[in-house]
C-alpha positions as CSV (number, residue, x, y, z in Angstrom):
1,X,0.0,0.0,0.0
2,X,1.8,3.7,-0.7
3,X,0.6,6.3,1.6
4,X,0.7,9.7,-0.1
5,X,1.8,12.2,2.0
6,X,0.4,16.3,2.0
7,X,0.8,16.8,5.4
8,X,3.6,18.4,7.8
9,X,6.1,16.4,6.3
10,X,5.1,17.5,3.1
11,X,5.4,20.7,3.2
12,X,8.4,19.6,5.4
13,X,10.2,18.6,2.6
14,X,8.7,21.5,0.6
15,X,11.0,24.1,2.8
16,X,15.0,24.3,3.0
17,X,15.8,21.4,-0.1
18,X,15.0,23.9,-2.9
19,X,17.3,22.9,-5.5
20,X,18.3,19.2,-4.1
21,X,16.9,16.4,-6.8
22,X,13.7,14.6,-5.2
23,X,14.0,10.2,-5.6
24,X,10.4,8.6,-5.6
25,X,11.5,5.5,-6.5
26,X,14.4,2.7,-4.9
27,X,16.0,2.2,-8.1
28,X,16.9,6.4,-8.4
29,X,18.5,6.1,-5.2
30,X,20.5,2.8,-5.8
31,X,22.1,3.9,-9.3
32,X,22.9,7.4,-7.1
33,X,24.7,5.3,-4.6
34,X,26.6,2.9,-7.1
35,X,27.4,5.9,-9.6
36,X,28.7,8.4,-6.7
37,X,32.4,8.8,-5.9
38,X,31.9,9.8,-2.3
39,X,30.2,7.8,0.5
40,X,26.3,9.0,0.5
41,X,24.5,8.5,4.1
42,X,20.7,8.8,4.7
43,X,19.2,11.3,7.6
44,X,16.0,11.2,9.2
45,X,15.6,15.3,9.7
46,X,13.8,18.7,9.4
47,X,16.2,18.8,6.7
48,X,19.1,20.8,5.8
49,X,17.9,23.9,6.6
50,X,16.8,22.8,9.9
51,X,20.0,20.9,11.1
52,X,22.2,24.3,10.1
53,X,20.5,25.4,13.2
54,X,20.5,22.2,15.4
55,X,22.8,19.8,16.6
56,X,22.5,15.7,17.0
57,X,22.4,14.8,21.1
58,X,22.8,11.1,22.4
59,X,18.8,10.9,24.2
60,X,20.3,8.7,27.1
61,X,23.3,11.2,28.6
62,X,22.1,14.3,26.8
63,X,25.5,14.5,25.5
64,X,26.2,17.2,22.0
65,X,27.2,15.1,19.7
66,X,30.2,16.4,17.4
67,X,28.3,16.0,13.8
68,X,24.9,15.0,12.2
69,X,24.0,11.2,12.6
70,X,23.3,9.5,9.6
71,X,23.2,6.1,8.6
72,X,25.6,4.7,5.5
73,X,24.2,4.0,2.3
74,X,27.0,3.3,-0.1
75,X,27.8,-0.8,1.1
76,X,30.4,-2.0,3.2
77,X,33.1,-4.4,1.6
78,X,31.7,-7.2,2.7
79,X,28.3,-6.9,0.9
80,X,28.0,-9.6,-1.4
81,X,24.6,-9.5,-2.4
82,X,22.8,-6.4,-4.9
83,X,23.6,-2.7,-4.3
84,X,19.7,-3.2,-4.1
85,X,19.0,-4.7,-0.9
86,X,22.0,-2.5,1.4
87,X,20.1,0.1,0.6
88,X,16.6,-1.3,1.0
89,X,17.8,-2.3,4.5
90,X,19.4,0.7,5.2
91,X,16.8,2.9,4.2
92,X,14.4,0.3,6.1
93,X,16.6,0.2,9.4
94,X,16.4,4.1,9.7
95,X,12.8,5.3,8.4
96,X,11.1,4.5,11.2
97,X,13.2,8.0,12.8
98,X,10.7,10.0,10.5
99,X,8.1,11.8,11.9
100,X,5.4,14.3,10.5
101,X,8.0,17.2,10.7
102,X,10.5,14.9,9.1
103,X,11.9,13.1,6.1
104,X,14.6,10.9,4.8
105,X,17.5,12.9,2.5
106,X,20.7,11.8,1.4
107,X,23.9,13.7,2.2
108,X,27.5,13.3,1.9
109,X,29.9,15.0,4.4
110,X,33.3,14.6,6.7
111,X,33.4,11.9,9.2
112,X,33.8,13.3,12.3
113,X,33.4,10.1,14.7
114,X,30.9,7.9,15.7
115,X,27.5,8.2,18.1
116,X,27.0,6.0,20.6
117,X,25.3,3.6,18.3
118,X,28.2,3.6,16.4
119,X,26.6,5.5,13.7
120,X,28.6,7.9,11.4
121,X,28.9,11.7,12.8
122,X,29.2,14.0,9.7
123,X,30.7,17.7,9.5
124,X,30.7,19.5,6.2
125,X,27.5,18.5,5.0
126,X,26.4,18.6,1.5
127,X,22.6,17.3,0.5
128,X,22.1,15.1,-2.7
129,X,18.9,14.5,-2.3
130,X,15.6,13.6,-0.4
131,X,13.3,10.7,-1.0
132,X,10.0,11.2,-1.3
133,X,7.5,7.9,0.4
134,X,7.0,6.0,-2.2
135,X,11.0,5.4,-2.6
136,X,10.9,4.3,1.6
137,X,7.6,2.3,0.9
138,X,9.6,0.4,-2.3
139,X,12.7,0.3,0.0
140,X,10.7,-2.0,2.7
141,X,8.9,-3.8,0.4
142,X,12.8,-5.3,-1.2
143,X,13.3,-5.5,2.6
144,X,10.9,-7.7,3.7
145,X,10.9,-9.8,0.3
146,X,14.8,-10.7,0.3
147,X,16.2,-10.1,3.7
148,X,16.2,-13.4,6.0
149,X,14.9,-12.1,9.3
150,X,15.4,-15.4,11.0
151,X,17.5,-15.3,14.5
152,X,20.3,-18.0,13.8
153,X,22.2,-17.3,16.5
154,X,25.2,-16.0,14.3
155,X,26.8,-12.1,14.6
């Protein structure tokens, strides 16, 4: 089922991206993240206008993080399976952030450490783009078709 969204996040997405390419679909975002030369992250946000302003905090010591948190899109080594599914799961693992004054965009930036989670911290921020609903509702559906969610014990 795709939701269409005119709501707050809407018009969410509406303010502070003008300029920055919209993705409604999974496959827009995949040949993004196989064609780019730098590492490209997702973030759950007001967007770039709003985080300018705002910093990222760790919600269990209250602790100002030293960059943006953001999740990795562009595969690790180790992925041997289609560009396709890390960044279903990706997208997939980190959606669930978004709220009615937020939405998923992809950035690229400077590391500049890691979040409790041991999530990327970015500086330097640049926004590529931001993905509309129906690319996060394509994203889960590649998610929960391909990706084994059985516990087997192994890390």
């Amino acid at each position: 089922m795709m939701v269409v969204d005119a709501g707050p996040g809407a018009r969410a997405r509406a303010a502070g991206v003008d300029g920055v390419p919209r993705m409604d679909s999974l496959a827009q975002a995949v040949r993004l993240v196989e064609r780019s030369r730098e590492t490209l992250y997702v973030r759950v946000s007001g967007g770039p206008a709003v985080d300018r302003c705002t910093v990222s905090r760790d919600h269990e010591s209250g602790c100002v993080l030293p960059g943006l948190s953001v999740n990795p899109l562009s595969p690790e080594p180790w992925w041997d399976r289609p560009v396709e599914h890390w960044v279903a799961r990706q997208l997939t693992q980190y959606a669930h952030l978004a709220d009615d004054g937020s939405f998923a965009w992809l950035l690229t930036g400077e590391v500049s450490g890691r979040g409790p989670d041991c999530e990327p911290l970015l500086v330097a921020v640049r926004p590529v783009a931001v993905l509309e609903d129906a690319a996060l509702a394509e994203a889960r559906g590649v998610y929960e078709r391909v990706l084994d969610h059985d516990d087997r014990g192994e890390d």
